[in-house]
N, C-alpha and C positions, 0 to 999 in steps of 0.2 A: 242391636238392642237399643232401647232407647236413653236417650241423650238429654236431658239427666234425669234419673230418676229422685232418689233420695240422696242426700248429698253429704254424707258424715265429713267428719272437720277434716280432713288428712285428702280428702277430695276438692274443698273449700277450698285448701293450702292450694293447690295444683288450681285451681281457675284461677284463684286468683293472681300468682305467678302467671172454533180455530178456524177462520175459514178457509179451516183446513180441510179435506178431503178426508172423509172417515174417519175423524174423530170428532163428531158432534156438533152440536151449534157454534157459529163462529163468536156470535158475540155474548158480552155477561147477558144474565137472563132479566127476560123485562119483571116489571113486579109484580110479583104472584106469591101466593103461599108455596104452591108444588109448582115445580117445572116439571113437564112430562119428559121424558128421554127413553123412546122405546116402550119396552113393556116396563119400564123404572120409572123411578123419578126420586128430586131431590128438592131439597124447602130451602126456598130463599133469605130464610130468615132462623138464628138459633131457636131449639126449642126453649122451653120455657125454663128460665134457673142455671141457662149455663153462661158461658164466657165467653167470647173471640179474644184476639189480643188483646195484653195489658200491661202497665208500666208493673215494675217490681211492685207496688202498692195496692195493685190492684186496679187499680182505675185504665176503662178503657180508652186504646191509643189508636191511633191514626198513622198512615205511614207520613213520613217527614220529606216531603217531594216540593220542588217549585211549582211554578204554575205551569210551566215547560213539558212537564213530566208527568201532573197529574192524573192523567187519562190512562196512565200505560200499566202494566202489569210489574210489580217489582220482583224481580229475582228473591224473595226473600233470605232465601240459605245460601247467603253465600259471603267472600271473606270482608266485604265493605257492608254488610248488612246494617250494622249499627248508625250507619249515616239515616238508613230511613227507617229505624225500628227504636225508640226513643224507650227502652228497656228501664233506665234508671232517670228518674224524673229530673231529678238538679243533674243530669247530662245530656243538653241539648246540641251535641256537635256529635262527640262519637270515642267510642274504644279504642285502643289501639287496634288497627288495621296490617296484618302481614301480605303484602305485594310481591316481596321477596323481586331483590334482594332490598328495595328499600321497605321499611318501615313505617308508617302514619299515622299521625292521631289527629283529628279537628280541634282546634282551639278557638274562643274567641275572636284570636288576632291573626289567625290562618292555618298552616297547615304544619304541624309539625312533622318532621324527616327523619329517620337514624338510619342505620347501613350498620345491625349488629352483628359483631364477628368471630366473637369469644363465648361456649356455651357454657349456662351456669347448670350445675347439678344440682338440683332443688329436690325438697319432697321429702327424705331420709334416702334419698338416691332414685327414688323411683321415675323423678321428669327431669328433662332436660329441656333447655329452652335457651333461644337466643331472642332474651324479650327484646322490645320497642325501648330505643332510648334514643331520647331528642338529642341529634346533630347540631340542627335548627329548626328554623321555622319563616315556609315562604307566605310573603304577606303584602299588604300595601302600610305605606305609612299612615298611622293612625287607625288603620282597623279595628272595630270593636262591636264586632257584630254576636247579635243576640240569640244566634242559632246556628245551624250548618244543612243544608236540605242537601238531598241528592237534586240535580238538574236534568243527567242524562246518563249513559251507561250503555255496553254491547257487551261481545261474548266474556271479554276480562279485564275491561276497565270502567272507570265511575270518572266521574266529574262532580265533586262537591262542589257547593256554592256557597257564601256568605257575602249578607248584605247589615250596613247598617244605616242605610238611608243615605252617606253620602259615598259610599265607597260599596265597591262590589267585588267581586273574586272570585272566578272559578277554576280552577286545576283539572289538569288530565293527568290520572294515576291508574297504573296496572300491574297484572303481575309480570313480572320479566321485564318489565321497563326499567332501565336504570336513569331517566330523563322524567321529572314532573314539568309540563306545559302549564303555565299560567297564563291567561288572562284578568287583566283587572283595569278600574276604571276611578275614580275620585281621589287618584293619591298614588306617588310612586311604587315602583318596585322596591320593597324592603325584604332584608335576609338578616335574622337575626342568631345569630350563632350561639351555642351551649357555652361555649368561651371563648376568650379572642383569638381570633383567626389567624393561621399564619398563610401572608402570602405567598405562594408561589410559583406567579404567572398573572402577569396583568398587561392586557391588551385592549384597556378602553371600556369597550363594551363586554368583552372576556376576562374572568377574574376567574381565578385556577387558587384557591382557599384547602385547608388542610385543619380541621376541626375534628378532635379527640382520636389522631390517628387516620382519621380516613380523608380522603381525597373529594374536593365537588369540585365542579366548573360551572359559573354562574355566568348567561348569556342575557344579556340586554338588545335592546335595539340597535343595529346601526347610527352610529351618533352619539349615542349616549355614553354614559362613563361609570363606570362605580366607586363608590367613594365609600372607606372604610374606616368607622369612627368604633377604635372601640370593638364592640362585639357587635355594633350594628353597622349592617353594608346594605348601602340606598343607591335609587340609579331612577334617574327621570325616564320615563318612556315617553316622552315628546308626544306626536301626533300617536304617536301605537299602543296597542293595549296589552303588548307579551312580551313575557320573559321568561327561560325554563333555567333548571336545574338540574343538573346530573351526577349520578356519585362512579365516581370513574375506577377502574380498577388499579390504574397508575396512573402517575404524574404524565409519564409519558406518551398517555393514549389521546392527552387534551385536543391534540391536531386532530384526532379520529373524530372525535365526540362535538367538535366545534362543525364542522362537515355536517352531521345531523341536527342540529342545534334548532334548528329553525324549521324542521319540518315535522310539526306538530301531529300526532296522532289522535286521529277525529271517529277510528272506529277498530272495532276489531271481532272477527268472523274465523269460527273453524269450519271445515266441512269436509265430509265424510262420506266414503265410499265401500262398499263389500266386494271382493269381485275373487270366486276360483277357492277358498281361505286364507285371503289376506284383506286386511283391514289399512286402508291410507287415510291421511287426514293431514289437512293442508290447514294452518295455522296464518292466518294475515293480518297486516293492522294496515286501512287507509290513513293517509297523511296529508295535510295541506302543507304548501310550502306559505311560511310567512317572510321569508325573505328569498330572495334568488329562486330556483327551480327544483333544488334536491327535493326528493318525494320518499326516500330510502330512509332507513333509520335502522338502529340495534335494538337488539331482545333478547334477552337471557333465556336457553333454556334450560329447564328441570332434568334431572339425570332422566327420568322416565321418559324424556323429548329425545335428548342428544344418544340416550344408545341405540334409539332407533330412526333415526336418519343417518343419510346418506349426504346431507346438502352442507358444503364448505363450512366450517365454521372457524372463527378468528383464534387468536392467540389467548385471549382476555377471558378472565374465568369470574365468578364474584361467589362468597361465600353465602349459606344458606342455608335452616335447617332441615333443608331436603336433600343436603350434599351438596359438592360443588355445580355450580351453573354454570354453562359455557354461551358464550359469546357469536350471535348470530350477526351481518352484517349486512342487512337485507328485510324487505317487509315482510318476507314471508316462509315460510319454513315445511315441511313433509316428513311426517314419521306415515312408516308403514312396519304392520306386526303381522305374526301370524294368529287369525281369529283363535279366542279361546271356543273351548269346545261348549256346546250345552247336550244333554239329550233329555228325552222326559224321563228316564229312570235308566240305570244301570240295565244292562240287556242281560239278557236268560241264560245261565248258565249251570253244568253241572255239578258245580258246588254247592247248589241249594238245594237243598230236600223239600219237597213240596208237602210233605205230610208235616212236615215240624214247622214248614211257613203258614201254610195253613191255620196251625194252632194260634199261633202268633197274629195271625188275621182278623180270626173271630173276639178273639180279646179286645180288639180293638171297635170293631163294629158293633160289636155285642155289648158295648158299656153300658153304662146308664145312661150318661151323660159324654158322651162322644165329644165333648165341649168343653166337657170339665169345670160348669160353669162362667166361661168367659162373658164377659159384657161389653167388654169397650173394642175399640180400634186394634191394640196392638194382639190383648190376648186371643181376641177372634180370628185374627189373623193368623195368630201362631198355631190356634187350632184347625185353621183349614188347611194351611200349609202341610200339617202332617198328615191328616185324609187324602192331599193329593199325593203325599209321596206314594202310596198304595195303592191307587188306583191304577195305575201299570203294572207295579207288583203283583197285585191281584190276578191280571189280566194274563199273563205271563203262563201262571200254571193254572191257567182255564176256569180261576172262581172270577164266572160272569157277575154271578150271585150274588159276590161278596162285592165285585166291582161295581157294578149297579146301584146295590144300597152305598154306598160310600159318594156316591157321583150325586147320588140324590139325595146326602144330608148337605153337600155343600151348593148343590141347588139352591134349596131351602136356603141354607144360613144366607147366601150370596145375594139371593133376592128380596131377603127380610130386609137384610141393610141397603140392599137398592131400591129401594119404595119408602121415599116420604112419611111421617107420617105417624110411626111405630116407634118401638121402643128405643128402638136405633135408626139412624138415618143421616145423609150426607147431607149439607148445610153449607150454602154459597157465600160468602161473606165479599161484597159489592167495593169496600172497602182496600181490603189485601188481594181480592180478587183472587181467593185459595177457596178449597173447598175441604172441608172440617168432618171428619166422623164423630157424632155422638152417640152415646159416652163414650169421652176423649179420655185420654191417658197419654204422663209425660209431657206433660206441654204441649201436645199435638193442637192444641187450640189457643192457648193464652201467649204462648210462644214461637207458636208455628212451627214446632219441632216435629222434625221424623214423620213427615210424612212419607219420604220415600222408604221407609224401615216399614211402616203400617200399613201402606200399599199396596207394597209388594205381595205380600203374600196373598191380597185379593186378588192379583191380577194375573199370578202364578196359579192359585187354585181356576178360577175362570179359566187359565190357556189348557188345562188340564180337561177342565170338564167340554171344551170347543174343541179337542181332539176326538172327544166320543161323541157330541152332540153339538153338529156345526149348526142347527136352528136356532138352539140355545144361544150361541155366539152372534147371532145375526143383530146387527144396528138397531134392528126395528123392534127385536126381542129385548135380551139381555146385554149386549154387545154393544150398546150407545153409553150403557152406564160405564162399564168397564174401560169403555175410553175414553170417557170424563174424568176417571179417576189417573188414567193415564197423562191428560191432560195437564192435570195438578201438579202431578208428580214428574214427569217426564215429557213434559211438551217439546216436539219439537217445531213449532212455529213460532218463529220472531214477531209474527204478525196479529198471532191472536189478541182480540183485546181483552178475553176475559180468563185467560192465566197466561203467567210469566214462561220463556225459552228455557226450559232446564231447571226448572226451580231449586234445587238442589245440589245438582252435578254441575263441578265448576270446571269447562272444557281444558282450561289451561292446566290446572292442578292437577287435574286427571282423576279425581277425584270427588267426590259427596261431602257437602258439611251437613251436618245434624241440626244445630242450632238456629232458630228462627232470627234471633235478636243482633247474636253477635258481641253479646256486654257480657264481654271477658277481657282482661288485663291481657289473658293470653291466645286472643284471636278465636277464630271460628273454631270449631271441633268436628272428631268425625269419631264414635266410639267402633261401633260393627261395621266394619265394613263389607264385611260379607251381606248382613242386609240389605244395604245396595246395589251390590251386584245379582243380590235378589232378584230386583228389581229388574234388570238388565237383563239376566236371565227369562225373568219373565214374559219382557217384550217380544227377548228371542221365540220364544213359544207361542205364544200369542200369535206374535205375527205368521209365522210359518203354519202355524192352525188353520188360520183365519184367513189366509191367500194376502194381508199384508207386507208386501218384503219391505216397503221403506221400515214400517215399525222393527220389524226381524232385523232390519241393518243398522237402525240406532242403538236398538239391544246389544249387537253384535261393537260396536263402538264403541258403547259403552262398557259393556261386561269387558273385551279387550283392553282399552286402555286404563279401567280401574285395576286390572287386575295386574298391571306393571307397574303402578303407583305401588299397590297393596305390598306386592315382591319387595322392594324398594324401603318403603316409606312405614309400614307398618312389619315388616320382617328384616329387614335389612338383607337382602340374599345375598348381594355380593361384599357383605361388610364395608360397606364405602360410603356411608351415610350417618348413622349414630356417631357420637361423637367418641373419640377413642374414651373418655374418661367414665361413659357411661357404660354402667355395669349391667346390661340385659341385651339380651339379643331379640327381645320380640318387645312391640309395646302392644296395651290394651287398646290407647287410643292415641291420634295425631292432635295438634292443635297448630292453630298459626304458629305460636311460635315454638313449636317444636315436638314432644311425643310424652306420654306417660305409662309408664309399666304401673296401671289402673284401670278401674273400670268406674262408674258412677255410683256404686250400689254394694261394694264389695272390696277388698283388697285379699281377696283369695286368689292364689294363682292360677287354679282350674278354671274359672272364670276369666279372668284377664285373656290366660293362652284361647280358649275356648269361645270366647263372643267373635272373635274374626275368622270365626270357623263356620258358626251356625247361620241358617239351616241349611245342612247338608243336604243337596240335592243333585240332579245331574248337570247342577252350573255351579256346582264344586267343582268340576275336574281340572280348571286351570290353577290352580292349588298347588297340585300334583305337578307342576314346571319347574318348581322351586324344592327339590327332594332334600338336596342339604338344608336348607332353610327349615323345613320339617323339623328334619332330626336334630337341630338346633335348640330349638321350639321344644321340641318335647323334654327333650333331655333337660333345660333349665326348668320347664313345669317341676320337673319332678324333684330338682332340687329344690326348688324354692316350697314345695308343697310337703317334700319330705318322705316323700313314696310317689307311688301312679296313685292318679287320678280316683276321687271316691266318690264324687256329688256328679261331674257332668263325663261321667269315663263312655256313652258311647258316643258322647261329639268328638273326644279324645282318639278314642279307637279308631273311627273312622276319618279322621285327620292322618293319624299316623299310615293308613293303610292308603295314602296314596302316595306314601314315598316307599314304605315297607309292610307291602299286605300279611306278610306272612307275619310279624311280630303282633300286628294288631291283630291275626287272630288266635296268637295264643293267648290274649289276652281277655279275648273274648270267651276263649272257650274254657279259660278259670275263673271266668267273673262274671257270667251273662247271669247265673241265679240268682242273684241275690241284690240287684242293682235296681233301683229307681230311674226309668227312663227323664231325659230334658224334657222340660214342658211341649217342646217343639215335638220331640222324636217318639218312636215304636219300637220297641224291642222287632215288629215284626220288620220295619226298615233296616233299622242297625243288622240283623242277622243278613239280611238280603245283601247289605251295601259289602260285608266285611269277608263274605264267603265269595261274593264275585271278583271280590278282585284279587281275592285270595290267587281263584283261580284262574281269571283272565290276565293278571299283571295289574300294577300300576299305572295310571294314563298317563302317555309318551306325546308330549306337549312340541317334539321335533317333528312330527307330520300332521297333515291335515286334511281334512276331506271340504271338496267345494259344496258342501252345502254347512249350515254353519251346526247344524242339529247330525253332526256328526263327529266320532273320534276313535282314538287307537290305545291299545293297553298294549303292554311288552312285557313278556313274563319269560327271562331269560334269553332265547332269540329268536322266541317265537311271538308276533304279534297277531294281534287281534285287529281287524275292523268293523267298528260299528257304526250304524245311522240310523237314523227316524224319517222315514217319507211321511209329511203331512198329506200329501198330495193326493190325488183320487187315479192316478196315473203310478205304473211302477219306471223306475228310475233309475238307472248308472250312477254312482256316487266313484269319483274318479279322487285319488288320496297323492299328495306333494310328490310320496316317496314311486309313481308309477302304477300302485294296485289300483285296484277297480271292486265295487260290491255291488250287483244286484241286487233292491230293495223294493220291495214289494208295495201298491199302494197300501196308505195308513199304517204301514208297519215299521218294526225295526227289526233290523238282518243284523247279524256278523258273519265273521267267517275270517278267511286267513289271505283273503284278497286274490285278485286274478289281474293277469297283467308280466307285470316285471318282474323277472326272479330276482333282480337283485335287490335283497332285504333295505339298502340303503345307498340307492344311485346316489350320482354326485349328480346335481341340477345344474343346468345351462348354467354360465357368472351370469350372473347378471349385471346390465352398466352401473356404474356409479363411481364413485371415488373413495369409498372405503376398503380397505383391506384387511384382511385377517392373516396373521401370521399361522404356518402351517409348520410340522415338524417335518425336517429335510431340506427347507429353504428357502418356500414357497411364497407368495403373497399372491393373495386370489379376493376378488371381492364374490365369489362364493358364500355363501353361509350353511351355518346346520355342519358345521366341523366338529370331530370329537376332541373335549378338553383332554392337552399334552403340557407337556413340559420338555424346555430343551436349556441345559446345561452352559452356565457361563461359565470359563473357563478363570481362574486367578492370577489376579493381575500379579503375581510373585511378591507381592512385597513391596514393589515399585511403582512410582508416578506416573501413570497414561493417561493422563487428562488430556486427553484433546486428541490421541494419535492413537487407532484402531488394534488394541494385542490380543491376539487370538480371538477375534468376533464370530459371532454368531451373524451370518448373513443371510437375509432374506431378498428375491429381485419376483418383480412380474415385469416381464418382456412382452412388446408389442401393444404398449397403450399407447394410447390417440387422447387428447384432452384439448381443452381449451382453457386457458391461463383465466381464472376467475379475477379481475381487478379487484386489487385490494386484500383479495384472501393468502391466506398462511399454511404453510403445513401446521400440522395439528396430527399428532398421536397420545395412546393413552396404551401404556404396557405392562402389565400385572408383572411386581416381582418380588422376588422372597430369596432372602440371605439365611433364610433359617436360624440360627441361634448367634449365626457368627456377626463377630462386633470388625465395626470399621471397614466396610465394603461400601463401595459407590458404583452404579453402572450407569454408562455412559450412549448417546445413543448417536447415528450418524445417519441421515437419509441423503440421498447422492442424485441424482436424474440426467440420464444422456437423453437429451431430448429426441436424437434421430435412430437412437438405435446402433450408433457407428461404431459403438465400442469406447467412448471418452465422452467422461461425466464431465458436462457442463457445467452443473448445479450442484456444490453441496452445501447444509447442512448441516454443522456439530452442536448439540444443544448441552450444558451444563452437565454435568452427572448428579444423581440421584443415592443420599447418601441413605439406605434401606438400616432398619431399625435389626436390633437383636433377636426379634420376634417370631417364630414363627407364625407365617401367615401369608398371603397376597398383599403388597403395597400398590399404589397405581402412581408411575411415573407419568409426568406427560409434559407438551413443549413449553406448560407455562415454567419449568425452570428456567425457561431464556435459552437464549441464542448466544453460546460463545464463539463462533465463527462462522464463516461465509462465505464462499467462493462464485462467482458467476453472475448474471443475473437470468432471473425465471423467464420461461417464454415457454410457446405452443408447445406439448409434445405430440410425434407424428412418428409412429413404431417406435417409442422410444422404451427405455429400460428405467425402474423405479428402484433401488437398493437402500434397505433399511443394513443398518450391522448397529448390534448390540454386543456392548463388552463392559469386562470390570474396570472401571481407570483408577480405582485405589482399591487395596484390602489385602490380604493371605486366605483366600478361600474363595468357592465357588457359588455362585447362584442361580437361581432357577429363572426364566423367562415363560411366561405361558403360555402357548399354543393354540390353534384350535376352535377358537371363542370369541363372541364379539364384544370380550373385556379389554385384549390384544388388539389393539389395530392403530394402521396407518391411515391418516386422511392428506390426501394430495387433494392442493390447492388448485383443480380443475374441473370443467363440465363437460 
């Protein structure tokens, strides 16, 4: 939904706390009134009376770029946007900016820093946020520069510049960087701290400072020295023009962080691959070395990064309002997921009555106004969106009839708005180098808001109508506009000069921000995020329609890794992210610095629970991965609304019905009379969506089929397999769990799979270095385990801190590794004491390197003292290291032994099983 719409005070409160291959011309368009594209075309220029960007004032703005930068395409949506979107006129530098885990804002005099760690509960409870607050501020001395422009920037970092004629300054900032790179030039290295510093660690050029509780280490040139007057600490840079900063997670990681210090981060690229259903993506930052040869550096990753690798990561954690960040020690990084699912509609089944859908059909097609009067960008969207959801439905129980006329009102609408000219029409703006639908709505033009939310849904209805009518879809037709708008919203060329890599979707975040501008106290925003993955969905379709796979694989990328942000970040599924003092388990919307149980437009709760839901369609079904999170979700709607759902109950119902189909539909089927559909939705959808899955199951998000337009329902223990062949060929669709489905061209099949009878083999281990603990004793780097729990026994009463009583012991025998330099063990072990007070569990990891039977290596790390509460806690090694035995080396057949016990308390606790919330990381490759 969009990002903002109207902004009552209680909302206010809360902000302010391509030559490219098939996707059209490579470069902006020369000057013309219409550009042609295909059988489309789009005007170069607004029509007449409206707006491109502009300051809060009104007055039209430019983006804010050096000379360096001019020519290129700006990211606009994204968490440094305010550097080159100059939003509020007396702020010519920038917003606070979230990098996580540090903090920044532009100032005259340079770049101010914080590292916040404590969250405030704002709002009358409804946001939380770990705002921006200045540490310091890195600068040259005497800086007084009149502005701050972006210079340069890649997939997750910027380089702000400021200049004031004698002095210049540019920094390298990102996200998961805990090190800002400076360059400067007319004036030393200056660090001016929020108060005076306390020393603790000074080595000349290395100055190890401790400002309002947190930790930095300030690196100068070789030679140079710092010198600490006060609150202000200076350092000559002789012949060199760099100095960096880093906010360290201890005093005692300075040695680590001095090691890196000097090798500068100059770029940084993700990239992504689909292969079988699974989704990898390799994470890098290039590095110059400006002293000695180190090229390696640290990077924080985001909880949605570290549960899904597999690659060593350090001891070192830093805090963040996405949860804690773990500590990589290396350029580069690898998460791999299993792809979420897409199809073009739920598939056919016998819990639909075809005569009562039917009914449901004709009301739909049969309106007056099948539009319902929409005009602009988002609500024309919203209305083709739900024509395409029935154009499968339709198809299903053989109304051609009804499916035809549906395909050719969004014909029609798709091409009125893809032709220049008319009432409405796309609009190239040479400037932002975005492309604008008029009539805009929501900022989509003054702001550059949400365009991937108003997209979407063209580009979803297009993949729908290219399923029936591949001419339609052709380049030289309709199909050139359709991926100009792709372009806008979802490019994926670094290279194109006439729009920006991802305008929206910020690779590292994992995530979409909404905001064009970015001028908020409290960082970028993202309100629906299901709109997004709209989006993503769409590509999926599109591309698989249209014999595109790269496009189907970015979709596939994208729709996958928002949608473990979403789990995460907007749901909290495994409780390990909201802050314990905030009272909701779901927000409306994320922001830099932190979440809001809100929306822009409303503080109703069907709405709040409901916008990161809509529009339900067959790139919902990774929703359904997260079933407690659901019934979390629902179950507060209801309190906080005071009953079910009254205004949006079939986005509600069909929410609920991918954790529990059968409650949503008795829900349905005491309240489908009488109920005003969402603007988006159909009663004849809703009924389709709620009775299929009634009766096929909820989608079972533990298997996958290798193509990405397929998936599985489990309704008891019987599953379901389905898939959509685009293809003009029929096809084997081969699923994780061993089945197999025959699918016919252009069609979609289910069935109960052929192949393996066993309902849930256990798959090859795979290598790697992670572990999953199993119940009975196991450690396997396996996955796809069923959640257990296994019994800590009580420590009686007595002191076992350090020395093994009664453990729970876990071994995998017969690993081979290679000793990663530098790296650490690292675990993370869900556990719960339940109600009982004063219990601590203790953990011990042990390694016989040959297998001989005598541990060479252990490991006792601190115990973990678990709250009263019932619930899951997560232990892990950053409690420290209280003992040591050995030192690491190769293993070759060797044995790995985790044992978990109570070392204080009178009662027992639970350790969890099963899952990859439990697990062991050995420090090997």
């Amino acid at each position: 939904m969009p990002s903002p719409r109207t902004r009552p005070a209680a909302v206010l409160l809360l902000a302010s706390a391509l030559a490219v291959v098939g996707l059209g011309p490579a470069a902006a368009p020369a000057a013309a009134a219409t550009v042609p594209v295909g059988s489309g075309s789009y005007s170069d220029t607004r029509p007449p009376g409206t707006s491109g960007p502009t300051t809060n004032t009104g007055a039209p703005v430019t983006p804010k770029l050096t000379a360096a930068a001019r020519n290129r395409p700006v990211p606009t949506n994204d968490w440094w946007s305010s550097l080159a979107f100059q939003r509020y006129g007396d702020n010519p530098y920038s917003t606070p900016m979230y990098g996580h885990p540090l903090t920044y804002q532009a100032t005259a005099g340079g770049l101010d820093v914080g590292y916040p760690t404590s969250p405030a509960i704002v709002g009358d409870g409804r946001q939380y946020e770990y705002a921006h607050k200045r540490d310091l501020t890195i600068g040259l001395t005497g800086l007084n520069s009149p502005d701050t422009k972006a210079d340069d920037w890649s997939d997750w970092t910027v380089t702000p510049h400021w200049s004031d004629g004698a002095r210049t300054l540019r920094t390298t900032i990102g996200h998961g960087s805990p090190f800002v790179y400076a360059k400067g030039s007319g004036g030393n290295a200056q660090i001016t701290t929020a108060g005076t510093p306390t020393v603790f660690a000074d080595q000349g050029n290395v100055l190890g400072i401790t400002v309002a509780g947190h930790h930095y280490a300030l690196f100068a040139p070789t030679g140079s020295d710092w010198n600490v007057a006060g609150s202000t600490v200076t350092a000559g840079l002789g012949s060199k023009d760099y100095f960096s900063v880093a906010v360290l997670p201890s005093t005692g990681a300075l040695a680590t962080f001095k090691k890196y210090a000097y090798s500068f981060v100059t770029d940084s690229k993700a990239t992504w691959n689909y292969t079988g259903g699974t989704v990898k993506a390799t994470y890098t930052l290039t590095t110059e070395a400006k002293e000695g040869t180190e090229r390696g550096t640290l990077q924080a990753l985001y909880r949605h990064q570290w549960l899904n690798t597999t690659d060593p990561l350090t001891s070192y954690t830093y805090v963040s309002p996405r949860g804690t960040m773990k500590v990589r020690e290396s350029a580069s990084f690898t998460t791999s997921q299993k792809a979420s699912a897409v199809l073009p509609a739920l598939p056919k089944s016998n819990g639909v009555d075809a005569a009562r859908l039917r009914g449901y059909l004709n009301e739909v097609v049969n309106a007056a106004d099948p539009f319902s009067g929409a005009s602009d960008t988002y609500w024309t969207g919203k209305a083709l969106g739900r024509l395409a959801q029935l154009v499968p439905v339709a198809d299903q129980i053989g109304e051609t009839g009804v499916r035809d006329r549906l395909l050719g009102l969004m014909k029609g609408k798709l091409q009125d708005w893809f032709t220049a000219g008319g009432a409405n029409e796309f609009s190239y703006d040479k400037d932002w180098k975005t492309l604008t639908g008029y009539p805009a709505s929501y900022g989509s033009d003054t702001e550059l808001n949400d365009h991937h939310f108003h997209y979407s849904y063209y580009v979803y209805a297009a993949a729908i109508v290219a399923q029936y009518d591949q001419g339609w879809a052709a380049d030289s037709a309709w199909g050139g506009m359709v991926k100009t708008l792709v372009r806008d919203a979802a490019n994926p060329s670094r290279t194109d000069t006439a729009f920006p890599f991802l305008r929206g979707f910020d690779v590292y975040a994992g995530h979409s921000w909404a905001s064009g501008h970015q001028g908020f106290a409290a960082g970028n925003n993202q309100e629906s995020s299901s709109e997004s993955t709209n989006l993503s969905a769409a590509l999926v379709l599109w591309g698989s329609a249209t014999g595109d796979t790269s496009l189907r694989d970015l979709g596939t990328f994208l729709l996958t890794t928002e949608s473990e942000s979403i789990a995460q970040y907007w749901f909290d599924a495994d409780e390990q992210v909201f802050p314990s003092s905030y009272g909701h388990d779901t927000v409306g919307m994320v922001w830099g610095s932190g979440a809001a149980y809100a929306t822009w437009w409303t503080a109703n709760p069907e709405e709040i629970h409901g916008i990161n839901v809509l529009p339900v369609t067959g790139g919902s079904l990774h929703l359904g991965g997260e079933k407690a999170a659901i019934r979390r979700n629902i179950a507060e709607m209801e309190r906080e609304n005071g009953g079910p759902a009254v205004e949006w109950r079939d986005i509600l119902w069909e929410f609920q019905s991918l954790a529990d189909p059968g409650a949503a539909k008795a829900k349905w089927d005491a309240g489908h009379a009488g109920y005003t559909p969402e603007q988006g939705e159909s009663k004849a959808h809703t009924y389709h969506w709620i009775n299929t899955l009634d009766t096929l199951g909820a989608p079972d998000a533990t298997v996958t089929g290798d193509i990405p337009t397929s998936a599985v329902f489990t309704k008891g223990t019987t599953r379901t397999y389905a898939a959509h062949n685009h293809g003009a060929t029929a096809r084997t669709v081969t699923f994780s769990d061993g089945k197999t489905l025959s699918v016919p061209a252009r069609s979609t099949a289910t069935g109960t799979g052929t192949g393996s009878t066993d309902p849930d083999p256990d798959p090859d281990p795979p290598t790697g270095n992670t572990f999953q603990l199993r119940s009975g004793g196991a450690l396997t780097t396996a996955t796809g385990g069923t959640a257990g729990s296994d019994t800590i026994a009580s420590a009686g009463g007595a002191n076992r801190d350090g020395t093994p009583y009664q453990p729970l012991v876990y071994e995998a025998r017969g690993v081979n590794g290679t000793l990663a330099p530098g790296a650490q063990t690292a675990f993370r072990l869900q556990v719960d004491a339940g109600t009982t007070v004063g219990l601590g569990q203790q953990a011990k990891i042990s390694y016989d390197f040959t297998g001989d039977g005598t541990f060479d290596r252990t490991e006792t790390y601190h115990y973990f003292a678990t709250d009263p509460v019932t619930g899951w806690e997560e232990y892990t090694q950053a409690r420290g290291l209280k003992a040591s035995t050995g030192t690491p080396r190769d293993l070759n057949g060797g044995t790995v032994r985790l044992e978990v016990w109570n070392a204080i308390g009178n009662g027992t606790s639970k350790l969890q099983t099963g899952t990859d919330k439990s697990v062991l990381v050995i420090p090997y490759s």
